[in-house]
N, C-alpha and C positions, 0 to 999 in steps of 0.2 A: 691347503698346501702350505705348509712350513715356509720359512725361507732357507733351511739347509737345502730340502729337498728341492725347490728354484735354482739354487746356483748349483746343486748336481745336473738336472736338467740344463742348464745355462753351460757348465763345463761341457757336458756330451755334449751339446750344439757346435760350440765351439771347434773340440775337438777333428765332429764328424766336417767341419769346414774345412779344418785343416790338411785332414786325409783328401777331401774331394778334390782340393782343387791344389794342393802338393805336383802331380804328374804334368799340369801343363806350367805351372809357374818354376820348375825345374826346368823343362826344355825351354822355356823363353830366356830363361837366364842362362845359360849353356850357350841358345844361339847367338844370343845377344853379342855376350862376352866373346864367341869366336867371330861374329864378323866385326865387334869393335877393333879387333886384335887384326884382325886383316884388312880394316881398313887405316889402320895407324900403320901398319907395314907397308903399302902400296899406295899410300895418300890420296885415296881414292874416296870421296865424300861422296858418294851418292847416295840416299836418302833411299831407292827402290831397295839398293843394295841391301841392306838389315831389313828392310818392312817384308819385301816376297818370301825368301825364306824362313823366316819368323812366321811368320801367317802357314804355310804351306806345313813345317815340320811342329806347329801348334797343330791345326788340322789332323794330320795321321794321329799325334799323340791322343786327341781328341778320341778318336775313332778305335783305338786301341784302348784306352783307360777306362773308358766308359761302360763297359760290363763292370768292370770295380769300382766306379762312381756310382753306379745303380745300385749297387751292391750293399755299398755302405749306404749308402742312404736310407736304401728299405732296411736293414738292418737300426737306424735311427730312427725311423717310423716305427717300427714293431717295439724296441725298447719304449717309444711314448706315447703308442696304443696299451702297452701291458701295466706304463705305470699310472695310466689314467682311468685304466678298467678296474684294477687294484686297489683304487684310491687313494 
């Protein structure tokens, strides 16, 4: 194996990372940001406050993205099944 062909390999890992786990680190930053924003408005510091629904609407996203986290994945497998059959 070359080293172009490594950092083609290296780049699709990368990549397929980025796709996987893109759906939950978008709603954590979403939640985040709306109850930072409504606990600076109501001066309300509670600490459960951000953690349960954080946790809770990560869960559902979880549970929804997950056919297309599987999805890409085995699609990443089969590309480095095919390029290692190939040689």
């Amino acid at each position: 194996m070359t080293g172009g062909e490594v950092l083609d390999v290296a780049r699709d890992a990368i990549w397929t990372i980025v796709l996987v786990s893109s759906p939950l680190m978008l709603v954590g930053l979403v939640v985040g940001v709306a109850i930072s924003l409504l606990q600076a408005l109501t001066q309300i510091q509670e600490m459960t406050l951000a953690f349960v629904p954080k946790i809770l609407l990560m869960f559902i996203t979880l549970l929804l993205a997950l056919p297309f986290m599987a999805d890409a994945l085995n699609g990443h497998m089969l590309r480095l099944t095919s390029r290692i059959a190939g040689g």
